[in-house]
N, C-alpha and C positions, 0 to 999 in steps of 0.2 A: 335096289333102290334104298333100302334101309343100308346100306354099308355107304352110299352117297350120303345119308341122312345123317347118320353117325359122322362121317368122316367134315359134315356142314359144323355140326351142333359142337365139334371138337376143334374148326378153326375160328367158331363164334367165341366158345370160350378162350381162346387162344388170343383174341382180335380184344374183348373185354379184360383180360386176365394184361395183355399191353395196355391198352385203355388207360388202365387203373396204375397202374407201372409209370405211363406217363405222366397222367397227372399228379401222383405223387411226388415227382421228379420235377414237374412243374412247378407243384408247390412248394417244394425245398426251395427251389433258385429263385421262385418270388420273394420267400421269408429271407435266404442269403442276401436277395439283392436290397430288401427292406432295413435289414440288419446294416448294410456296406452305406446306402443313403442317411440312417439315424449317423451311422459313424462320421459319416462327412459332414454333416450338416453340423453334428458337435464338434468337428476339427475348426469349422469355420467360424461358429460362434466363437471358440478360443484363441482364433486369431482376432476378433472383432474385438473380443476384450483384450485381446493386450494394445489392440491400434491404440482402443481408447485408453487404456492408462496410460503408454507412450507419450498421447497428446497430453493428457488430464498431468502428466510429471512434467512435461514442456512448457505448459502455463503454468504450473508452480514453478521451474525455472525461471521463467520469462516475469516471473512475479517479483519473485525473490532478488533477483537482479532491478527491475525497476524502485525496489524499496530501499534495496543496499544505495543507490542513487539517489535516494531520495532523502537519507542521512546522509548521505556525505554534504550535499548541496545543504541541508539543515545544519550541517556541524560547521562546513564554512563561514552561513552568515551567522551562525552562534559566536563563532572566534570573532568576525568583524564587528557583529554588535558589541562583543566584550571590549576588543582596540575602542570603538565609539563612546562607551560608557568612559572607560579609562580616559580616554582623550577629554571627556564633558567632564571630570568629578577634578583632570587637573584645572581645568579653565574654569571650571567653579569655585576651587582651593585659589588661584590666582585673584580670580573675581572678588571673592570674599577678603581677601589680605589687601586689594586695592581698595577696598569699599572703607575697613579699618582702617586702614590708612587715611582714606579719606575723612573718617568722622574722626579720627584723632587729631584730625589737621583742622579741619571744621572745629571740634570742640577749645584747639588752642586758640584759634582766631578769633571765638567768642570771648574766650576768656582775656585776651589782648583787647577785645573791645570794649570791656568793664572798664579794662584799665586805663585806657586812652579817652573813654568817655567819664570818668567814676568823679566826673566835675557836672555833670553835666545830673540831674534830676526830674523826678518827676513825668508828665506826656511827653515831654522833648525827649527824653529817655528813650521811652516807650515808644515814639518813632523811628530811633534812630536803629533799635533793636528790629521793628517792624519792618524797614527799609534793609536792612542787613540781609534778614530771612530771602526777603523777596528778590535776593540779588540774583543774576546768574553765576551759576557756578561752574 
């Protein structure tokens, strides 16, 4: 009975002594397999940031493009407003040269009207200058 007892107590320890074997082996390939999910779990965060810079450089593209458009179309009607100006500063240089003109011609015709009236004196005068003003012109 003792060489039964013995030969128990030696596949007890044998049965603990695996036990301990196992769970130790258990526990590596938890902490491995702890180790393999941290690794992945930070491969995917670094794919998530690059999606997102990909996109976050796509909307500065798609910026950058909307602005370069948005100068050109500004440079255009800059150029058409400059023809505009141009075009008003001639027809104001024209307008003003008509206008002299005209008060040069106006100023001769008052001065012809001294002449042709320079018999005449006085309120009679002074209406016929009054009626002059008032004339169309």
């Amino acid at each position: 009975m003792q060489f039964l007892e013995g030969d128990l107590k030696k596949i007890n320890n044998e049965i603990d002594e695996i036990k301990e074997k196992f769970d130790e082996e258990l526990t590596s390939l938890f902490n491995k397999w702890l180790h393999v999910q941290v690794a992945i779990l930070q491969e995917e965060l670094k794919i998530w940031r690059l999606k997102w810079m990909l996109l976050t450089e796509e909307e500065f593209i798609n910026r950058e493009y909307e602005l370069k458009q948005s100068i050109n179309e500004l440079y255009k009607k800059e150029v058409q407003i400059t023809k505009n100006l141009e075009t008003a500063k001639s027809i104001l240089n024209q307008v003003q040269e008509e206008t002299e003109l005209l008060s040069a011609d106006d100023k001769l015709l008052e001065k012809n009207l001294r002449k042709e009236f320079s018999d005449i004196h006085g309120p009679l005068y002074d209406f016929v200058v009054k009626a002059y003003k008032k004339r169309p012109k």
